[in-house]
TIGUVEX-505129 format. One record per atom (N, C-alpha, C): x, y, z. Coordinates in steps of 0.2 Angstrom, whole numbers, plus 5000, padded with zeros to 4 digits. Atoms other than C-alpha are relative to their C-alpha. Layout:
% residues N
XYZ;...
% end
This chain:
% residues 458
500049954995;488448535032;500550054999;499449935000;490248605028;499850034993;500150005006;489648645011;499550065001;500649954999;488148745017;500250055003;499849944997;489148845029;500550044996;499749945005;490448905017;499550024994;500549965006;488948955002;499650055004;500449944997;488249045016;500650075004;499549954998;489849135022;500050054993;500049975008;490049175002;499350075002;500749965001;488149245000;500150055005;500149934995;488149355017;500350054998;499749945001;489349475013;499950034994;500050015005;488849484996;499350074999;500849975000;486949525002;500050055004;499849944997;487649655014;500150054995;499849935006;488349754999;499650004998;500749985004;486849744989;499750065005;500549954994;485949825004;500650065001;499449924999;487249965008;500050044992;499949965007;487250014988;499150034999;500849975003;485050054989;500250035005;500249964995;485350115005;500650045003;499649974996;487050205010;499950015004;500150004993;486450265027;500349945005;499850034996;486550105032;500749975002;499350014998;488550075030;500450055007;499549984993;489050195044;500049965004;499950044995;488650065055;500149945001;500250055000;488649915047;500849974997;499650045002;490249805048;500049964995;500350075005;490249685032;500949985002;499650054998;492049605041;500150035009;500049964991;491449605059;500849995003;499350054996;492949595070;500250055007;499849974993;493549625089;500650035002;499549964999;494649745094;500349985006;499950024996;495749715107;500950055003;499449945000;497249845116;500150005007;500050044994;498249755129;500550085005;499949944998;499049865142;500750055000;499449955002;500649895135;500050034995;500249995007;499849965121;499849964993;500150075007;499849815108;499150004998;500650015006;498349805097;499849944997;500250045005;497449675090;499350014998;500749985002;496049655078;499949914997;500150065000;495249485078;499550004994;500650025004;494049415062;499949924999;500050075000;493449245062;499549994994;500350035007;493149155045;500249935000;499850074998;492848965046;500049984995;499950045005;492748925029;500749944998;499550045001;494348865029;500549995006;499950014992;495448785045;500750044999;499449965001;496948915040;499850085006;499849934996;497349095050;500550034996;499649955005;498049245040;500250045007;499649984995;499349315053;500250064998;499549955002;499949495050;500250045006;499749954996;500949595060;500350094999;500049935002;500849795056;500250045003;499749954998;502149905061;500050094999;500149935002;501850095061;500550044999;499449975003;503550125052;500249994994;499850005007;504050155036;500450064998;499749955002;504950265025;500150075002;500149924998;504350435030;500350005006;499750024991;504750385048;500750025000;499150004996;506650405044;500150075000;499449935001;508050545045;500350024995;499549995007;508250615030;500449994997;499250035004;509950595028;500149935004;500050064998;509750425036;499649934996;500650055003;508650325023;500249954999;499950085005;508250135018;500149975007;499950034994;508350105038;499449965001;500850055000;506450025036;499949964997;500150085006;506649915022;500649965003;499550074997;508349845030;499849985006;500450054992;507549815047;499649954997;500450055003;506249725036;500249955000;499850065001;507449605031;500249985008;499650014997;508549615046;499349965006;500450034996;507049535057;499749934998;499750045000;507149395048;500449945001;499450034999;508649345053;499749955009;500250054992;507849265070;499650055005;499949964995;507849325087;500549955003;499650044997;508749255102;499949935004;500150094998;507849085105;500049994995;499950035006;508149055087;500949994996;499249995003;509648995077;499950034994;500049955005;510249135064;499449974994;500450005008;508849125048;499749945003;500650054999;507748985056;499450014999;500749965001;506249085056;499849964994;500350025009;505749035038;499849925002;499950054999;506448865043;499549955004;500650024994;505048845059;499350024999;501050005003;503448935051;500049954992;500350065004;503648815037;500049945002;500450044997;503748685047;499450005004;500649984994;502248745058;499550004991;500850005006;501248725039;499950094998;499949925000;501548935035;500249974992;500049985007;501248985018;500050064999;500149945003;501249145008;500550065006;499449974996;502749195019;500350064999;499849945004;503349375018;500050045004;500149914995;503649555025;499950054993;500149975005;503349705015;500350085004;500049934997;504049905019;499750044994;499949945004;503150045011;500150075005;500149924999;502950225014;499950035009;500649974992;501750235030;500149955004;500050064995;502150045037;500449964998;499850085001;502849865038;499849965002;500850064998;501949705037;500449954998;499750074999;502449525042;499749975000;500650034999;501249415037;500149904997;500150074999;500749225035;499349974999;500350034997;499549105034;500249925002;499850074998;499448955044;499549945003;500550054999;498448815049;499749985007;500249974996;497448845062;500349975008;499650034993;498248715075;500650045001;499449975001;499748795073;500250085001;500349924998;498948985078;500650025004;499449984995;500248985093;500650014997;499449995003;501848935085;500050064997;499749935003;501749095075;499850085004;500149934996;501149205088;500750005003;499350024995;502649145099;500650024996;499549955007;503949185083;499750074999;500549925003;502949345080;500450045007;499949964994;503249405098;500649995001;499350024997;505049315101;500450064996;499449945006;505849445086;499550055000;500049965000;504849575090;500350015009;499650004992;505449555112;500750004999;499450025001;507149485109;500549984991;499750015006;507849525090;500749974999;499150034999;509649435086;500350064995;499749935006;510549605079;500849995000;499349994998;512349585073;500350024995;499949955006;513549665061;500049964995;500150075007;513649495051;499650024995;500750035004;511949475046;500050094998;499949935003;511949695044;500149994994;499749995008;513149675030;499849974996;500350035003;512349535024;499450024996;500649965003;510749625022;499950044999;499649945006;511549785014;500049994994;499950025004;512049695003;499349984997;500650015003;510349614997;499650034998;500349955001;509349775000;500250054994;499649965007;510749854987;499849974994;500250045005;510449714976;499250004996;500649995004;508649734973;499950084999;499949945005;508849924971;500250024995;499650005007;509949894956;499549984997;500350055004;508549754950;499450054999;500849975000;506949864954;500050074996;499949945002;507650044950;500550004992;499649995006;509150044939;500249954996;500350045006;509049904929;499349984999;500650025003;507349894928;499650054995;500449955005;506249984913;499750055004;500249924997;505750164917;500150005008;500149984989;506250134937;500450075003;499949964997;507250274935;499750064999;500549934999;506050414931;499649995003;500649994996;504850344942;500350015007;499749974994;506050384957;500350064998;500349924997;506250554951;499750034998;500649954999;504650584947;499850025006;500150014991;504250534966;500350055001;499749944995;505550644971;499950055001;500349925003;505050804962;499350005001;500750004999;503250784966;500050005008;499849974992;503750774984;500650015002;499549974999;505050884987;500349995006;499750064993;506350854998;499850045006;500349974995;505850885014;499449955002;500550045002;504350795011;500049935003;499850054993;504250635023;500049944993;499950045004;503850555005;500649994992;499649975006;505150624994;500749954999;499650045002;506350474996;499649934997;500450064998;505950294990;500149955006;500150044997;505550145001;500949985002;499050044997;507550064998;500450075001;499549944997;508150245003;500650024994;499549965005;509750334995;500649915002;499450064998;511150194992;500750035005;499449974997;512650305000;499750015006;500349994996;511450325013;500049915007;499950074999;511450115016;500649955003;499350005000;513250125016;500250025005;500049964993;513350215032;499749985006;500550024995;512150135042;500249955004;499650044995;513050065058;499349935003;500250034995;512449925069;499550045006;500449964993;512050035083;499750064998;500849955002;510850165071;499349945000;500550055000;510049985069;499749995005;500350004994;509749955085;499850075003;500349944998;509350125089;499150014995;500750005005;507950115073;499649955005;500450064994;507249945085;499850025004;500349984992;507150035102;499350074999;500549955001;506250185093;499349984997;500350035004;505050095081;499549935001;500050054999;505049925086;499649975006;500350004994;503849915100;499149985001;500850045001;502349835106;499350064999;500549955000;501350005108;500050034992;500049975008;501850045088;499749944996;500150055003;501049875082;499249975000;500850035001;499449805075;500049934999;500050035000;499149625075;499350004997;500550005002;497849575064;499949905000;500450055000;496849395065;499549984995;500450005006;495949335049;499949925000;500050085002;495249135049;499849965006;500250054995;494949015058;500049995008;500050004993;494849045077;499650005005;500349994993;494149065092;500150055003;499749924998;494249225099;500149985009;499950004992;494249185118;500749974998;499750045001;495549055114;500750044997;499349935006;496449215100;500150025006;499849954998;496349335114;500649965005;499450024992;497249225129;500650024996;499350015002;498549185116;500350074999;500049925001;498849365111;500450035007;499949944993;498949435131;500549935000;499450034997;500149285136;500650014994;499350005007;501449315119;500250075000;499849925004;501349485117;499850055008;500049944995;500649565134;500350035005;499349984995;502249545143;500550014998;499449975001;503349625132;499850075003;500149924998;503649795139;500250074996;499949955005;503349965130;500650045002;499649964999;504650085130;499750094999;500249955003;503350235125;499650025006;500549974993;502450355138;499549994999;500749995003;500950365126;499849964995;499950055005;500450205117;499650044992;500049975007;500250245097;499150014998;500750005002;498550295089;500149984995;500150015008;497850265070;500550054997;499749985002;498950335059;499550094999;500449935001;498450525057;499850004993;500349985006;497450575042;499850074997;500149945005;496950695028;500450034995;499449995004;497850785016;500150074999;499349954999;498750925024;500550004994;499250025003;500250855015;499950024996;499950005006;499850855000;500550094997;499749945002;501250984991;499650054996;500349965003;500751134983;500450024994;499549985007;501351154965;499550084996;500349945002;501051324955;500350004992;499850015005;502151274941;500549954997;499550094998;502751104932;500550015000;499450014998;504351034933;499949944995;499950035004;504950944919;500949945001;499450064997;506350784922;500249984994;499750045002;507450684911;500449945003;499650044999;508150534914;500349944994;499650055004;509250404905;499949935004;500150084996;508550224907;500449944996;499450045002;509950094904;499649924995;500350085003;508649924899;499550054997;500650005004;507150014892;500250024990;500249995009;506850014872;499950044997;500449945002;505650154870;499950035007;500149944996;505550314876;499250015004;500849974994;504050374890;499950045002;500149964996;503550464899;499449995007;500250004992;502850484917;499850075001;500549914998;501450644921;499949975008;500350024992;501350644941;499850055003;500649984993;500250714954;500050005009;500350024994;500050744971;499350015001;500650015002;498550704975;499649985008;500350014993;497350684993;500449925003;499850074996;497950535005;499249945002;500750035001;496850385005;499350005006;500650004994;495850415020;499850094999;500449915001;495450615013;499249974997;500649995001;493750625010;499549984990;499950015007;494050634990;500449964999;499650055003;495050494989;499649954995;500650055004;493750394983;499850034991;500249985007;493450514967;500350014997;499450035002;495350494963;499849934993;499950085002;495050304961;499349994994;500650005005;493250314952;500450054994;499549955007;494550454938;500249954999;499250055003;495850314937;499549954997;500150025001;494450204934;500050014990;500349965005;493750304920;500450014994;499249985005;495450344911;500349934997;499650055002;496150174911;499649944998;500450064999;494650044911;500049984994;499950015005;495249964897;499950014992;500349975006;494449974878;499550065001;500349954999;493250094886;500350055003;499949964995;494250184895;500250094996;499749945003;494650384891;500750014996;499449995002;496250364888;500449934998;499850055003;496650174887;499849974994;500550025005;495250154873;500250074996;499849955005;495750304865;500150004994;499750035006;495650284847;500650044997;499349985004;496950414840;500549965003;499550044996;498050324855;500349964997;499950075001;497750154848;500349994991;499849995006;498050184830;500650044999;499649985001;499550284833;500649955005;499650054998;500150144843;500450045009;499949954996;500150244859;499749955007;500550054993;499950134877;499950075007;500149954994;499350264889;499549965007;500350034994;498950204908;499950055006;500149954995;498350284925;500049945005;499750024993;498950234943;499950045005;499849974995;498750294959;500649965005;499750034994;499950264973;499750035007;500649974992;498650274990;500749995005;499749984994;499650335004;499850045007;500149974996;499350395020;499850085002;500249935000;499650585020;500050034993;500449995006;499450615001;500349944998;499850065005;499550494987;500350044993;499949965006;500250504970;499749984993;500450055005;499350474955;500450044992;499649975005;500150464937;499849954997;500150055006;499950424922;500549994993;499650035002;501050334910;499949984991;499850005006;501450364892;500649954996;499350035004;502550244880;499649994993;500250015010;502650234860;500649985001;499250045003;504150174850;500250064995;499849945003;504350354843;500150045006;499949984998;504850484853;499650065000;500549945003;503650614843;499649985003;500550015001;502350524848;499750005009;500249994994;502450544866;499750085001;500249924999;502050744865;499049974998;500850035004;500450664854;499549995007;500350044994;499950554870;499950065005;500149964996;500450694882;499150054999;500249975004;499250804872;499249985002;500950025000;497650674872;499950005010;500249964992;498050684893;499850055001;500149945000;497850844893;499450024998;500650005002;496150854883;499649985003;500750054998;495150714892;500250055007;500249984994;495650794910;499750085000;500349935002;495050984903;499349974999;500950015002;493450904896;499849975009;500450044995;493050804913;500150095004;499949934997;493750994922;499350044998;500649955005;492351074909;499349985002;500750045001;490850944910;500249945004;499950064996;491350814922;499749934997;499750055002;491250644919;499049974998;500950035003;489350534910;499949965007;500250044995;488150444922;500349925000;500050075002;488650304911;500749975004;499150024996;490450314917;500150005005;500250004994;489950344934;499949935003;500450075001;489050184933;500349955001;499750065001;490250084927;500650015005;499650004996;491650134938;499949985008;500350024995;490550114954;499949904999;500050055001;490149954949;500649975000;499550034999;491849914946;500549995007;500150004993;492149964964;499849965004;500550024998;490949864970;500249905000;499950065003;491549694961;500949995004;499250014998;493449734969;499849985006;500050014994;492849754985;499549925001;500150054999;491649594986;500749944998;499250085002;493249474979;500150025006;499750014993;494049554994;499949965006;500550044994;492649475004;500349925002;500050065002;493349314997;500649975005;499350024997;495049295006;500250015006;500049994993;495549305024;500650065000;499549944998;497049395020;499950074995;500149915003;496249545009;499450045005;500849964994;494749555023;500650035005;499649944992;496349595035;500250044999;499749935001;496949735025;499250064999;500549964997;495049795025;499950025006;500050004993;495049785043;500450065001;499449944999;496849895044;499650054996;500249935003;495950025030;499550025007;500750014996;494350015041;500450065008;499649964993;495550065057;500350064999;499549935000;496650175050;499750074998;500449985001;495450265041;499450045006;500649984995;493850275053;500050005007;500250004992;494550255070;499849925000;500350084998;493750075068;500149944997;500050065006;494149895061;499350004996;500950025001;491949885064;499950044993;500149925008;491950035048;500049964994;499850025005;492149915034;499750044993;500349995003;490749965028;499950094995;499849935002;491250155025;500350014993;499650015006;492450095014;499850014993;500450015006;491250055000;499550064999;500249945000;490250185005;500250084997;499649935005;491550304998;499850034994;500050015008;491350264981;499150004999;500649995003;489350254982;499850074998;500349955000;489250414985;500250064996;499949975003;490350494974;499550024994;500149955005;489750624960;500250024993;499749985005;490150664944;500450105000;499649935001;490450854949;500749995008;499650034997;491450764962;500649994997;499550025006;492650704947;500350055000;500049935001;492550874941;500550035005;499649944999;493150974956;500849945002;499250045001;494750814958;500350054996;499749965003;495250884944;500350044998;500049944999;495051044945;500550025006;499849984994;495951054962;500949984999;499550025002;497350924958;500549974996;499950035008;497650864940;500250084995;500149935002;498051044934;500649994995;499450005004;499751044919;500350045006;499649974996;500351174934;500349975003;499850034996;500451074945;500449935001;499850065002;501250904938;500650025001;499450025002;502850834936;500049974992;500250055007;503250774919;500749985000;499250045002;504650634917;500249994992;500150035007;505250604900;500949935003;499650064999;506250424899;500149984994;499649985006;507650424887;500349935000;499650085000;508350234882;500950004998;499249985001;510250244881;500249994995;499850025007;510350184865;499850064997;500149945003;509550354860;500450065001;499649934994;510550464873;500750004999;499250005001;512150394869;500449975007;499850014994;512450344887;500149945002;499950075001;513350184890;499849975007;500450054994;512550034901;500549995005;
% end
């Protein structure tokens, strides 16, 4: 019988998407990850989904703060609370956390800060639901902040700024391509670990002030993914989390949407940097480009498909490319209020980077010209199609389609929209991206210069 229930788990959602791909109508209303919403009255949020295949529960906790959220000249204060809420709270002894959800059976343990949010997630084994809701609420009600563990966690977050940025291969033009692509001012124009002299500065009592502004029950999503009960989810939920109290007049909505933001370029901007570890020279072409809940996001991701989709792809299958020993890639980065999408040039000559640029340059005028084949259409949607079912597969990627779902449409029940993006895209669809936001005007173009070329010592 448990055999039978998880192959029929598998198949349902599977048979859903077939049905939404004859019929798109039917995804406006058609949830393929049902789930109960739930919004207590200090504002708190949850979104509940129950999947019994397996007797685990994917725990996240989604705070509506990130990067863009800071103070200009105050950066890197969203990635250091990340760690810094680690540290416990006040029924906890210092760094235990870790120590108590692993013994409560907690796997895949982590927090993450980008751009638009922060996410505390977990799985954990379904008996065990409580103990990490009770840890979830104890550090977000009563956090343990002191200047100790600050310094301590300065220090760390420096530490992987050194590892990720500057000694890592091209990480330093891909921080200022970012920058230049979103100009300062811009809520995106810094990274995630912020300015380092900015880290250096960061008191105790800005921390706790970041906590009282950000850190709040009415700024938080709790998402449920696995094995539960929902009467049994909701109690625990409203006793852990319904009496901490907001400090906000007006609890928080979906994050706002569209892409206002996106920058307006008229003429590119050319960067250089000196990268201390890479080999070979690169380059970095970037874009701003619609935010992922714009309307055209979807025909972004169907392009990047198309450009990059390996031996077939416009540009990674490229034959002059490949014979000239030329690796060309395409990336978005999906964000909130725009995203950036770039693509990635490396040889081991430094001639042969213009070449590369060159063959980008051609494919995105022919698809500007003639827009893109049925054939390529076809195969990108399909490729679409194949991501999003795996998703079905895991509890904890069905709860980041739940947060698109919400963020996006107002609803977790929306799942089904999501896919729907991409049915519907167009080949003149491709076309007017393009044409709108892939222009040479409008880019940034990095070149990445290896120190051994530049003369510049490590």
């Amino acid at each position: 019988m448990v055999m039978k229930h998880r192959v029929a788990s598998l198949v349902a959602p599977v048979l859903a998407v077939a049905a939404l791909v004859g019929s798109p109508q039917t995804a406006q209303a058609q949830a393929l990850v049902p789930a109960e919403e739930l919004v207590l009255s200090n504002g708190f949020r949850a979104i509940l989904h129950i999947d019994k295949r397996q007797p685990v529960v994917f725990v996240m906790m989604r705070y509506n703060v990130g990067s863009r959220h800071e103070d200009p000249s105050q950066t890197g204060l969203a990635h250091l609370f990340e760690h810094l809420m680690f540290y416990g709270s006040d029924h906890l002894l210092p760094y235990s956390f870790w120590w108590y959800m692993a013994k409560a059976g907690a796997r895949g343990m982590n927090g993450t800060t980008g751009h638009d949010d922060t996410r505390y997630y977990q799985t954990v084994p379904r008996d065990n639901l409580e103990a990490a809701l009770w840890m979830e609420s104890d550090r977000l009600g009563f956090p343990a902040l002191s200047a100790l563990q600050l310094g301590d966690e300065r220090r760390i977050v420096k530490s992987e700024w050194r590892e990720r940025i500057e000694t890592s291969p091209y990480g330093r033009v891909f921080e200022a391509v970012q920058k230049a692509v979103f100009p300062f001012g811009h809520p995106y124009h810094h990274l995630v670990s912020g300015e380092q002299e900015h880290l250096d500065d960061i008191t105790l009592a800005q921390a706790k002030e970041f906590f009282a502004t950000h850190y709040d029950p009415a700024n938080v999503t709790l998402v449920l993914s696995g094995d539960i009960d929902l009467g049994a989810a909701s109690a625990l939920i409203r006793k852990y989390f319904g009496t901490l109290p907001t400090r906000r007049k007006t609890p928080s909505g979906p994050v706002a949407r569209g892409d206002q933001a996106v920058p307006v370029r008229t003429q590119e901007v050319r960067i250089q940097e000196v990268e201390l570890v890479a080999k070979d020279p690169a380059l970095r072409l970037g874009w701003a480009v619609p935010g992922q809940c714009a309307a055209n996001f979807a025909a972004g991701q169907i392009l990047e498909h198309i450009l990059s989709r390996g031996r077939v792809g416009r540009l990674s299958g490229n034959k002059r490319a490949l014979e000239d020993q030329i690796d060309l890639g395409v990336s978005i980065l999906p964000l909130t209020m725009a995203s950036l999408f770039t693509v990635q040039v490396h040889a081991t000559q430094a001639a042969k980077l213009e070449t590369g640029r060159e063959l980008v340059e051609r494919e995105l005028v022919d698809i500007a010209d003639r827009g893109v084949s049925d054939q390529e259409l076809a195969a990108a949607k399909t490729w679409r199609r194949h991501v999003f079912v795996s998703s079905l597969q895991e509890v904890d990627e069905k709860a980041q389609l739940l947060l698109d779902s919400q963020q996006c449409f107002g609803s977790a029940n929306a799942t089904g929209k999501l896919l729907e993006r991409y049915e519907k895209v167009r080949s003149e669809d491709v076309q007017a991206y393009v044409k709108s936001y892939l222009q040479p005007s409008q880019r940034v173009t990095g070149y990445a210069i290896p120190a051994k070329e530049s003369g510049a010592k490590k």
